[in-house]
C-alpha positions in Angstrom: 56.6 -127.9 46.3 52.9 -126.9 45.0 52.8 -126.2 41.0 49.7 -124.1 40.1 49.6 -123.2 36.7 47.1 -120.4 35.0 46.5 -119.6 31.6 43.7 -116.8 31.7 44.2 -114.8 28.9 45.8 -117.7 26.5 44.1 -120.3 24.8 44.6 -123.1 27.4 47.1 -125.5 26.5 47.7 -129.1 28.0 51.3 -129.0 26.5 51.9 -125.4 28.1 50.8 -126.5 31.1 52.8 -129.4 31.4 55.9 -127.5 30.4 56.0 -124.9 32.9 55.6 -127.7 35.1 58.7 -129.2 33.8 60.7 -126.1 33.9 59.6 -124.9 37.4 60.9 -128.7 38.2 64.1 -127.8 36.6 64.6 -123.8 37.4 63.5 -124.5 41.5 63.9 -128.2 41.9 67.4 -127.5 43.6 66.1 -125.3 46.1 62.3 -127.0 46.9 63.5 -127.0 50.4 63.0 -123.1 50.4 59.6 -123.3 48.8 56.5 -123.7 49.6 54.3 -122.7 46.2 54.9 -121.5 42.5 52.4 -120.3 40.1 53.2 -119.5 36.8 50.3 -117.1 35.3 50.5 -116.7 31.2 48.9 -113.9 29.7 48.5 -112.7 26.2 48.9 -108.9 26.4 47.9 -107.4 23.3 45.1 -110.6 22.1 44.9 -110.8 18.4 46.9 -107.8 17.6 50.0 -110.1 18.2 53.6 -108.9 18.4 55.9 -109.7 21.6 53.0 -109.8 24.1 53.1 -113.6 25.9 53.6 -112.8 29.7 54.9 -115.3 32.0 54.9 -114.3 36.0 56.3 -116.6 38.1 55.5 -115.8 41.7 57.1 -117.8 44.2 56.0 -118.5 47.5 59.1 -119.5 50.2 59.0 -121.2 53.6 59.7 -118.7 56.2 60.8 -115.7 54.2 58.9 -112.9 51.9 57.9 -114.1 48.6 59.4 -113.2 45.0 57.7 -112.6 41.7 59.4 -111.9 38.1 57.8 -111.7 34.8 59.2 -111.7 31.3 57.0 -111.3 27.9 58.2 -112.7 24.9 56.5 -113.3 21.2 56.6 -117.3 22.5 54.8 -118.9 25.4 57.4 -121.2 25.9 60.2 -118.8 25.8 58.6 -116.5 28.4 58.0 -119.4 30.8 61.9 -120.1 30.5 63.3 -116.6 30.6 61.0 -116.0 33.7 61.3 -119.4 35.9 65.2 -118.8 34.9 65.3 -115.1 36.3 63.4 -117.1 39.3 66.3 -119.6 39.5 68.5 -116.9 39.8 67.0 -114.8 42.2 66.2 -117.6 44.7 69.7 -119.3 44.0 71.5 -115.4 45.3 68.5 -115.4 48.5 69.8 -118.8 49.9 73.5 -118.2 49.0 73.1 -114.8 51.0 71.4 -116.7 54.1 74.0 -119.2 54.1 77.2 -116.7 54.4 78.4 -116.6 57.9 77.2 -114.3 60.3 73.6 -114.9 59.2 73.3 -118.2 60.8 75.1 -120.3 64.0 78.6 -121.9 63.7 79.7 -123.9 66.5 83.4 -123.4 67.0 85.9 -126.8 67.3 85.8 -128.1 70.8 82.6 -126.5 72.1 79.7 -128.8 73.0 
């Protein structure tokens, strides 16, 4: 699973960085199989005017099937980054349950070669 990080419109951060590589590890790192790529883009919405305006969009890039995307703003970088890569989580967890119901893939019955 690829990690690409981007902080365009927030002051870049090492320790950002490296903590929305932790929590894509964390949110995803059940379902790597299914993906291919993540890339976790911050932005600072409203610049020095402050408020509730740190973006997080987590777009996520799957083997074989159409990609996802969710965002989430928050007053906090870091709390964006969770609230997004755990929407993510979610999202991807309910794709693969769905594609591993029965009827969407082969079952050999008992006895059959």
């Amino acid at each position: 699973m690829e990690i690409e990080v981007r902080q365009p419109s927030i002051e870049s951060s090492p320790s950002l960085e490296t903590y929305a590589r932790q929590r894509v590890r964390a949110a995803l790192g059940r379902l790597r199989h299914a993906v291919q790529r993540v890339r976790v883009f911050l932005h600072d919405l409203n610049g020095p005017r402050g408020g509730p305006d740190k973006q997080c969009a987590v777009e996520v890039q799957l083997r074989g099937r159409p990609s996802l995307r969710v965002e989430d703003v928050r007053a906090d970088p870091y709390a964006a980054v969770d609230a997004a890569l755990a929407r993510a989580g979610q999202v991807l967890g309910r794709r693969t349950d769905r594609d591993k119901k029965p009827g969407r893939q082969s079952v050999r019955k008992p006895g059959s070669v």
